[in-house]
LUMLUMTOR-267356 format. One record per residue (C-alpha): x, y, z; chain. Coordinates in steps of 0.25 Angstrom, whole numbers, padded with zeros to 4 digits, always signed. Layout:
LUMLUMTOR-267356
<<X,Y,Z>,A>
...
This chain:
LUMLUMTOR-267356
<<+0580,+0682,+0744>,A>
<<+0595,+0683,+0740>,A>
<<+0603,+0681,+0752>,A>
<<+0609,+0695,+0751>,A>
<<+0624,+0702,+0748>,A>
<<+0636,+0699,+0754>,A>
<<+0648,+0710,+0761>,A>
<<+0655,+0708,+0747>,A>
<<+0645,+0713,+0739>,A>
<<+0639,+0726,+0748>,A>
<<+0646,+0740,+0744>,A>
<<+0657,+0747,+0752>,A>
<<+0645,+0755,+0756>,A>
<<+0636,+0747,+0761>,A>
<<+0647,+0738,+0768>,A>
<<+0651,+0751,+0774>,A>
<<+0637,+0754,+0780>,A>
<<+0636,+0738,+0784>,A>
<<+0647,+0740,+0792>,A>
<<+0645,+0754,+0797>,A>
<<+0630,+0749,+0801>,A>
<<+0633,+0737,+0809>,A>
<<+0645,+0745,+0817>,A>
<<+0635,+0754,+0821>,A>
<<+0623,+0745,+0824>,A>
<<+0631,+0735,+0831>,A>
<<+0637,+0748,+0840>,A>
<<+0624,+0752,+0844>,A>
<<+0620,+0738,+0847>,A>
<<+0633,+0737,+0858>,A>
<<+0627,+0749,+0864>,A>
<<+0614,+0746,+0866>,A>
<<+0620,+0732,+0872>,A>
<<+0628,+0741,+0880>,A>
<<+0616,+0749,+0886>,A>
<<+0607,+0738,+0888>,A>
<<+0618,+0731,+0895>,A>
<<+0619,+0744,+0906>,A>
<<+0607,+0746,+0907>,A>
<<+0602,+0734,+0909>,A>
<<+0586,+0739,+0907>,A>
<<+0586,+0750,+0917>,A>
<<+0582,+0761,+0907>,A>
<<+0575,+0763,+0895>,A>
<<+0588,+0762,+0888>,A>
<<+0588,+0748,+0889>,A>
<<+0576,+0747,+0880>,A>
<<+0580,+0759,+0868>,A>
<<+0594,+0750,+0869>,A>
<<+0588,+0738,+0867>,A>
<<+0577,+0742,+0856>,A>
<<+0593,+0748,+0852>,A>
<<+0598,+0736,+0851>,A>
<<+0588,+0729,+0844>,A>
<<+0586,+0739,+0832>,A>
<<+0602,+0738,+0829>,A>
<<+0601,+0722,+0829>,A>
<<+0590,+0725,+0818>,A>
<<+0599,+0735,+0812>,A>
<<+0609,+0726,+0808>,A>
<<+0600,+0716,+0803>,A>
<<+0594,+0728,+0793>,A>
<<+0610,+0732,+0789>,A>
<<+0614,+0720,+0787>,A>
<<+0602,+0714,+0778>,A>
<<+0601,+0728,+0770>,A>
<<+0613,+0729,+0766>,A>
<<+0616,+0714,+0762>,A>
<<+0601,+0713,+0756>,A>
<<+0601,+0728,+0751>,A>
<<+0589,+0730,+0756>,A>
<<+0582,+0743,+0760>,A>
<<+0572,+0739,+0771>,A>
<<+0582,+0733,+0778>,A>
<<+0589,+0748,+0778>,A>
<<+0578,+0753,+0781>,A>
<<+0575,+0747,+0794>,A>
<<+0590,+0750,+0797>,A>
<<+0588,+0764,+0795>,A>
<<+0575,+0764,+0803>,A>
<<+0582,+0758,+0813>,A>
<<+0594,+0766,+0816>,A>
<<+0582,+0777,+0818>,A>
<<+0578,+0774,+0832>,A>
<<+0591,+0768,+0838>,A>
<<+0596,+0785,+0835>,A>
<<+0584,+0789,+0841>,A>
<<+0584,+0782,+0853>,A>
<<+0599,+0784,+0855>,A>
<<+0599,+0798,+0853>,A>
<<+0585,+0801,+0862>,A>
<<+0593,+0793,+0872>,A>
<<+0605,+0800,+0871>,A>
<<+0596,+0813,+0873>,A>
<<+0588,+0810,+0885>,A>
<<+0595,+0802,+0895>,A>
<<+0607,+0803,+0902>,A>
<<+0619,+0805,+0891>,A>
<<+0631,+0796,+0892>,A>
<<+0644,+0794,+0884>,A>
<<+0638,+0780,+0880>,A>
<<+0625,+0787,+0874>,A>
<<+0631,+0798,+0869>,A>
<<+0640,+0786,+0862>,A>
<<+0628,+0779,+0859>,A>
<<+0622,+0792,+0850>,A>
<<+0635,+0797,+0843>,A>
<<+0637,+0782,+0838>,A>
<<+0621,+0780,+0836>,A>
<<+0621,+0793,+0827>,A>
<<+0633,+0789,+0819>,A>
<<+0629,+0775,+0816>,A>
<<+0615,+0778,+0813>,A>
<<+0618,+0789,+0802>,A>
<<+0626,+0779,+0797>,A>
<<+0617,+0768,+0797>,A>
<<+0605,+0776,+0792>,A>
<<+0611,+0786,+0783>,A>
<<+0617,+0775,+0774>,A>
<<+0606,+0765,+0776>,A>
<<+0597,+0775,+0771>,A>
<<+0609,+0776,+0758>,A>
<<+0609,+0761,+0755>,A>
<<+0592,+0760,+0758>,A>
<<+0591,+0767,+0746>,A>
<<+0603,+0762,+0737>,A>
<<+0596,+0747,+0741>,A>
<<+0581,+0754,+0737>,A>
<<+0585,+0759,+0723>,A>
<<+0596,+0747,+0719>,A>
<<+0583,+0737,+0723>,A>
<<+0593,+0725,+0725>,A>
<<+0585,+0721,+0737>,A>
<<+0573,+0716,+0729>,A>
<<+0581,+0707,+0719>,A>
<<+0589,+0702,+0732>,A>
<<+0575,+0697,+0736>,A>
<<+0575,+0687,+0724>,A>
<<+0577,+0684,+0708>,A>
<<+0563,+0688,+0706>,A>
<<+0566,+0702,+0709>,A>
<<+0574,+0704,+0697>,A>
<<+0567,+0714,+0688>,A>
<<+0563,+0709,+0675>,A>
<<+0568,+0713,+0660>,A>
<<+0560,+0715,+0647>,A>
<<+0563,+0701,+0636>,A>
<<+0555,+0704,+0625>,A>
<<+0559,+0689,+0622>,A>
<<+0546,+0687,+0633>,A>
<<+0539,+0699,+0631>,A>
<<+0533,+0710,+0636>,A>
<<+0520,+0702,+0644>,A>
<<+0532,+0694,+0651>,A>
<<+0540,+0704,+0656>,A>
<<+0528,+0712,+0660>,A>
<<+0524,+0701,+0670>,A>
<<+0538,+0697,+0675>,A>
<<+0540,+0715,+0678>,A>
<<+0525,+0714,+0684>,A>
<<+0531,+0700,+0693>,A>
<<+0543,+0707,+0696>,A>
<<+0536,+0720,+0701>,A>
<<+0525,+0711,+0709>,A>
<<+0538,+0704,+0716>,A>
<<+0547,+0717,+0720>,A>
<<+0532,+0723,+0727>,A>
<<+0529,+0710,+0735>,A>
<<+0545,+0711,+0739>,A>
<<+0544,+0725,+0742>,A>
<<+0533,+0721,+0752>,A>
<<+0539,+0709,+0758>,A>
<<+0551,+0718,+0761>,A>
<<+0541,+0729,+0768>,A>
<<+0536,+0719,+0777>,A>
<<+0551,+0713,+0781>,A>
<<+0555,+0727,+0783>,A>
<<+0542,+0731,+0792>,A>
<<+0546,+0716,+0800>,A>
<<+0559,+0721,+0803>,A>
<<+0554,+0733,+0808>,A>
<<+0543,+0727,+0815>,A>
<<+0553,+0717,+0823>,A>
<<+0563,+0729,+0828>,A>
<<+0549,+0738,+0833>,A>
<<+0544,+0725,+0842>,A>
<<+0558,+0721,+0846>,A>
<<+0559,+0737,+0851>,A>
<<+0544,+0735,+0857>,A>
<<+0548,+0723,+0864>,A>
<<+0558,+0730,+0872>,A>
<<+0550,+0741,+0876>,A>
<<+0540,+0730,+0883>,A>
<<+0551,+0727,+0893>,A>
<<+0558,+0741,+0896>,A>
<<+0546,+0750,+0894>,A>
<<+0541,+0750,+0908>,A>
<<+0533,+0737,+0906>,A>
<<+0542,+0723,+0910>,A>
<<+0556,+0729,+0914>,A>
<<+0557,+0740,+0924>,A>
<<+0570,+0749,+0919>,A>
<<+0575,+0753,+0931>,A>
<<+0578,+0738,+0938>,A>
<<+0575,+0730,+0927>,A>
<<+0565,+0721,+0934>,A>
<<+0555,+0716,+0925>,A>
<<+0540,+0721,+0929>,A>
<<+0532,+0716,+0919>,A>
<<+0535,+0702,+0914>,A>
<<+0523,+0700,+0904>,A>
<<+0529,+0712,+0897>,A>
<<+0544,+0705,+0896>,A>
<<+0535,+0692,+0890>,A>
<<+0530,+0702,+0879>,A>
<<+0544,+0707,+0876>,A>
<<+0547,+0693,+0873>,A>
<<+0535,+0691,+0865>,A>
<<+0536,+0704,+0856>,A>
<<+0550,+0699,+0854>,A>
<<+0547,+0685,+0849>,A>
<<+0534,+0689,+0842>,A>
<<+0540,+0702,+0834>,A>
<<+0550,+0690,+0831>,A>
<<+0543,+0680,+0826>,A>
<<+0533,+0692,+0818>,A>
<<+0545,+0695,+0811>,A>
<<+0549,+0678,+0808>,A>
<<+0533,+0677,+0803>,A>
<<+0535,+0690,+0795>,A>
<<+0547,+0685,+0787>,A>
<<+0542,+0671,+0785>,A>
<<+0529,+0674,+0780>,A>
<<+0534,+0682,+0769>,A>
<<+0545,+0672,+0766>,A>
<<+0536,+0659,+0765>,A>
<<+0524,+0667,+0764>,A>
<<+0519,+0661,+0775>,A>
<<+0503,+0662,+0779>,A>
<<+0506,+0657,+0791>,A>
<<+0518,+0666,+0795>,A>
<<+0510,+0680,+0791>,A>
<<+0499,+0674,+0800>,A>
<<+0510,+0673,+0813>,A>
<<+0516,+0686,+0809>,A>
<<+0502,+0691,+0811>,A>
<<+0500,+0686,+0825>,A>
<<+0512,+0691,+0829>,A>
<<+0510,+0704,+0824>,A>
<<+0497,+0704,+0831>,A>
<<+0504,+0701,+0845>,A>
<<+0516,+0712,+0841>,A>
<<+0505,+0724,+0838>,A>
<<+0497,+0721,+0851>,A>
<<+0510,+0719,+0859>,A>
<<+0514,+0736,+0852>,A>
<<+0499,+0738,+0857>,A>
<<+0500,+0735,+0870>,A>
<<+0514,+0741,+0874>,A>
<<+0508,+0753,+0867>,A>
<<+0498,+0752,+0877>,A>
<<+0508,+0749,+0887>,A>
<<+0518,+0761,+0883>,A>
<<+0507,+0771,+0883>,A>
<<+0502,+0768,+0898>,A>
<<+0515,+0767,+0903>,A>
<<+0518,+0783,+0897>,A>
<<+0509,+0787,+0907>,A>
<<+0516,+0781,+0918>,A>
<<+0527,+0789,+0926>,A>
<<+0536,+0775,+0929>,A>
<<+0537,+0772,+0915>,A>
<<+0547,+0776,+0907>,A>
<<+0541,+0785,+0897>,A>
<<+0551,+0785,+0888>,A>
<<+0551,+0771,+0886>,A>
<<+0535,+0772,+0885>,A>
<<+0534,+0782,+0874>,A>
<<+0546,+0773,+0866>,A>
<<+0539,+0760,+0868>,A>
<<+0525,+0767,+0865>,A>
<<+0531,+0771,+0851>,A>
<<+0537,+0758,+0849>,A>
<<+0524,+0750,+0852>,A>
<<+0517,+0760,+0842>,A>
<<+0526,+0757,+0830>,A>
<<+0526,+0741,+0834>,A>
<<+0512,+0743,+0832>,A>
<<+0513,+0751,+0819>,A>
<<+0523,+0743,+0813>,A>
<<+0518,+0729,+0815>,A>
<<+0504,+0734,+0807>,A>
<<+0513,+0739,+0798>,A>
<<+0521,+0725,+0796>,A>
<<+0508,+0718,+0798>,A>
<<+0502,+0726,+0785>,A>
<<+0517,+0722,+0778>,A>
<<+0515,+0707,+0779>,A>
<<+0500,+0708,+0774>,A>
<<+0505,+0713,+0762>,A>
<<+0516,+0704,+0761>,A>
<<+0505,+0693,+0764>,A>
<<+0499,+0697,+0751>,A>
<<+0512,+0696,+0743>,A>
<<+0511,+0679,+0746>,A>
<<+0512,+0671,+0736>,A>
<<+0515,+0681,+0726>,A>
<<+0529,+0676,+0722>,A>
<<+0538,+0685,+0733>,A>
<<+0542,+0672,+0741>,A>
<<+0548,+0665,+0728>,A>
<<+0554,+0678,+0724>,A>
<<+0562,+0680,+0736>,A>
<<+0564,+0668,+0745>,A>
<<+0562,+0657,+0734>,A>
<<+0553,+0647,+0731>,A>
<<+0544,+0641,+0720>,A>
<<+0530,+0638,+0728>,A>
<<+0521,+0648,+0720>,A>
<<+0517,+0650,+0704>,A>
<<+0521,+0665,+0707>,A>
<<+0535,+0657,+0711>,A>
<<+0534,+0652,+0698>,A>
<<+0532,+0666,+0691>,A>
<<+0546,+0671,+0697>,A>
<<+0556,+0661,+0694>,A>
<<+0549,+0661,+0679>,A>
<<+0553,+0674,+0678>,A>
<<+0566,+0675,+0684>,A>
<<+0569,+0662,+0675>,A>
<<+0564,+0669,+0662>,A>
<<+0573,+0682,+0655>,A>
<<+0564,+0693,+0659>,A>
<<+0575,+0693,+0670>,A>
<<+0589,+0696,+0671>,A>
<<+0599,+0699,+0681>,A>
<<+0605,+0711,+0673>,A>
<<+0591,+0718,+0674>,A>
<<+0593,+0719,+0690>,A>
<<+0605,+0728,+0688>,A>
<<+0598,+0733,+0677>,A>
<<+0584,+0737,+0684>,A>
<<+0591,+0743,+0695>,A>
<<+0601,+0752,+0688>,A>
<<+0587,+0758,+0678>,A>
């Protein structure tokens, strides 16, 4: 996997949306630090500012790596998460108690996310058709050209190689994209746990509950760790590391089962904050979802094992399939002028 581009080599366009980007990201993250700061938990704005917080950290991580990488997942989280930061700015804005912060908060929200999204949308599609993220994932994803020095029967299985590789890629990067996804959804859970009604009680900030401030600590470091396991096990192709992620995945969809549970009863009760209730409901519900769906993911990258996508992208020589890459790459049937090429057909 190539190490990525440098500021030099990026357009005036996409230096123009990096910049723009992390200016508003890293506004938005100096006001929720604000908010949580003053209010100190004592309202369930604490909580949206903190889930806040978290999805413009993830953010940056998504701007920065899409554009240095040119990759489209990466984008596209980005533009699925400036989706719920306007939504809860905005219902916020609308339903309590308007103040010049807020209304500061939403004018620069609004502007900063059309910007973010509408030109992350621009550039997902410029990196999908220019497909410059696949050969940054190694040589052997150079398309190959016709010899008729080798012959037909030659070319035909290198094309056949190549088209085997860029599908087992295509799934590999489905199942880092569904990982990060994953990680921000328990992260957002994991907050909820504390100031849903459960272990902090908003209005004084004593904690009530402490088995539930435990759990908060263990969603936190197992959505972690199932994000570690996830990468490494495709990396080394690891048995061992799919079989953790599997545990750990077990524990994070019980964990979504039973604050779904938990979020349900307390709907019912009239010292609970609904609001928080229904949010930490729906949140529990797509942790749930989501992890089956991450889950599915890494079955069908488990299945990809062995098949020469390790050696392609991360290196190596510790398979015949190995073997079978660097044979192609070293014989004629590629070149580097067919990349340019390929792309501009």
């Amino acid at each position: 996997m190539t190490p990525g581009r440098n500021c030099s080599q990026c357009s005036r366009k996409e230096i123009l949306y990096l910049v723009g980007s992390i200016s508003g990201l890293l506004t938005g993250l100096g006001f929720a630090v604000y908010g949580i700061i003053t209010d100190r938990f004592r309202s369930e704005d604490s909580s949206f500012l903190f889930v806040f917080a978290v999805n413009c950290c993830f953010a940056l991580i998504y701007t920065v790596k899409g554009v240095k990488h040119e990759d489209p997942y990466d984008l596209m989280i980005l533009v699925l998460s400036v989706a719920p930061i306007v939504l809860y700015v905005t219902i916020d804005y609308s339903s309590n108690r308007q103040t010049e912060y807020k209304e500061v908060r939403l004018i620069l929200c609004l502007m900063f996310s059309l910007f973010i999204g509408s030109f992350g949308i621009y550039f997902l599609v410029q990196y999908l058709k220019s497909k410059n993220f696949i050969t940054n994932y190694g040589t052997s994803f150079v398309p190959p050209s016709r010899s008729d020095a080798l012959g037909h029967s030659n070319f035909n299985a290198a094309q056949k190689n190549y088209d085997n590789l860029k599908g087992y890629l295509r799934t590999m990067l489905l199942f880092y994209f569904l990982l990060s996804v994953n990680l921000q959804c328990d992260l957002s859970a994991a907050v909820f746990t504390l100031t849903s009604g459960y272990a902090i009680q908003l209005k004084s900030g004593f904690f009530i509950h402490k088995d539930m401030f435990i759990l908060f600590f263990a969603v936190m470091i197992i959505a972690a760790c199932a994000f570690i396991f996830g990468h490494i096990s495709i990396k080394y192709e690891s048995k061992l590391c799919v079989f953790f992620f599997g545990m750990s995945s077990v524990f994070l969809v019980a964990t979504g089962m039973y604050l779904l549970v938990q979020a349900a009863e307390d709907i019912n009760k009239t010292e609970v904050d609904h609001k928080l209730s229904v949010i930490t409901l729906f949140t529990a519900i797509l942790m749930v979802f989501l992890r089956i769906i991450t889950c599915t993911g890494c079955y069908l990258a488990y299945n990809n094992f062995g098949k020469g996508l390790k050696q392609a992208v991360y290196g190596g020589n510790n398979s015949e399939q190995s073997g079978l890459i660097e044979r192609d790459w070293n014989n004629p049937l590629y070149s580097s002028t067919d990349v340019q090429n390929s792309y501009s057909s």
